[in-house]
C-alpha positions in Angstrom: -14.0 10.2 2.2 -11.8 7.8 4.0 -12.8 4.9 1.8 -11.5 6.9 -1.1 -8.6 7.7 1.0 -8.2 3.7 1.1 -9.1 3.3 -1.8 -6.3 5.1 -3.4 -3.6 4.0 -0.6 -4.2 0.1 -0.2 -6.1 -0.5 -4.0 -9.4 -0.5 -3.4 -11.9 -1.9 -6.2 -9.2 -2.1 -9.2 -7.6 -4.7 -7.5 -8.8 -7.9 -5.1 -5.9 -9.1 -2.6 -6.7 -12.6 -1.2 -3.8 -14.8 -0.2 -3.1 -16.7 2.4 -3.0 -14.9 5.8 0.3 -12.8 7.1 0.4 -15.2 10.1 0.2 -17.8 8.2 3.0 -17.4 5.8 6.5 -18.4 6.0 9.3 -15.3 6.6 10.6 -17.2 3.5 7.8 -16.5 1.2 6.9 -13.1 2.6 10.5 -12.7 1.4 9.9 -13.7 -1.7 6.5 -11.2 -1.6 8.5 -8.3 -0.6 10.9 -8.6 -3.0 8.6 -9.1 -6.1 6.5 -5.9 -4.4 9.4 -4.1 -4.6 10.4 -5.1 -8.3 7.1 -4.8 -9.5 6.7 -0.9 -8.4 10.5 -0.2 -9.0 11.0 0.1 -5.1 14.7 0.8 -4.3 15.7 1.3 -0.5 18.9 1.2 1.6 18.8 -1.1 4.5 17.1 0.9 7.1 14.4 2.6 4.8 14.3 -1.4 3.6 12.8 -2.3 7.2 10.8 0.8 7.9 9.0 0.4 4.7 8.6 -3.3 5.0 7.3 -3.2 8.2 4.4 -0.7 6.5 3.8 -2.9 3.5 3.0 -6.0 6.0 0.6 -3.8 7.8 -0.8 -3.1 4.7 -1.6 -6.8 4.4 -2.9 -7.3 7.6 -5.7 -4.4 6.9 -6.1 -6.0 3.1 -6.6 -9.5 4.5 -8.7 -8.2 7.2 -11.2 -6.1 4.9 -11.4 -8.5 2.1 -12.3 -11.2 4.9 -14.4 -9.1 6.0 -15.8 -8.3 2.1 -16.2 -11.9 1.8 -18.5 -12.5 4.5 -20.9 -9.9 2.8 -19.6 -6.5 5.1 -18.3 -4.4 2.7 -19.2 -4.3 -1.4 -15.7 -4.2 -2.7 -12.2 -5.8 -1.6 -9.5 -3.8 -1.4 -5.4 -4.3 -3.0 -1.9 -4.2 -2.6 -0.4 -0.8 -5.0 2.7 1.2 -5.4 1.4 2.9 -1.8 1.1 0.1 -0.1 4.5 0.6 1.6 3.6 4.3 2.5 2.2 6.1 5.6 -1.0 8.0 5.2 0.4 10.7 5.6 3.1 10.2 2.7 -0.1 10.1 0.6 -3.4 11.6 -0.8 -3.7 10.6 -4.2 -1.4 12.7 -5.4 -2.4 16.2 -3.6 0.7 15.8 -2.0 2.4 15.7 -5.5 0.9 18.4 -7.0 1.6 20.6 -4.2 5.1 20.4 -4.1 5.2 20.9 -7.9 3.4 24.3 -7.8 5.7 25.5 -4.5 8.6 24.2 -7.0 7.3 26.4 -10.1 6.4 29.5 -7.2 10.5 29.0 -6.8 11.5 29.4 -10.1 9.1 32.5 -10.9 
């Protein structure tokens, strides 16, 4: 169940992420990465939720980097990806469950 859970949260088999390691880059192009991240999933984020959901997106990368290495050395059968959760906590997602709970609590409301 949890490599669903990943699946769904970091990209899982839709989508390979290999690049050249966090540690490796410069603050300059992680920049560059954040900001095309954020385009590409129409992020928007005042200045503190900026850094807070940075900071989660890079972790995000170190655990992408770190599986797919793994993945490549023959430990795991599929890589796993950067998505639109990528900048989440767990928590903040289930593949949607969380969605469609709210919705029904917001149509109990209106009945």
């Amino acid at each position: 169940m949890l490599g669903v859970f990943y699946m769904c949260l970091y990209g899982g088999m839709a989508t390979s992420y290999h690049r050249a390691p966090v540690e490796t880059v410069t603050m300059a192009d992680l920049d560059a990465e954040w900001e095309a991240y954020k385009q590409k999933f129409e992020k928007v984020y005042d200045s503190e939720e900026d850094k807070v959901r940075r900071a989660l997106w890079e972790e995000s990368l170190k655990r992408v980097e770190a599986h797919n290495k793994e993945a490549d050395e023959g430990k795991h059968t599929w890589w796993m990806g950067i998505n639109q959760f990528s900048d989440k906590k767990p928590d903040e997602v289930c593949c949607g469950c969380q969605r469609r709970k709210h919705h029904i609590h917001l149509q109990d409301e209106e009945h």
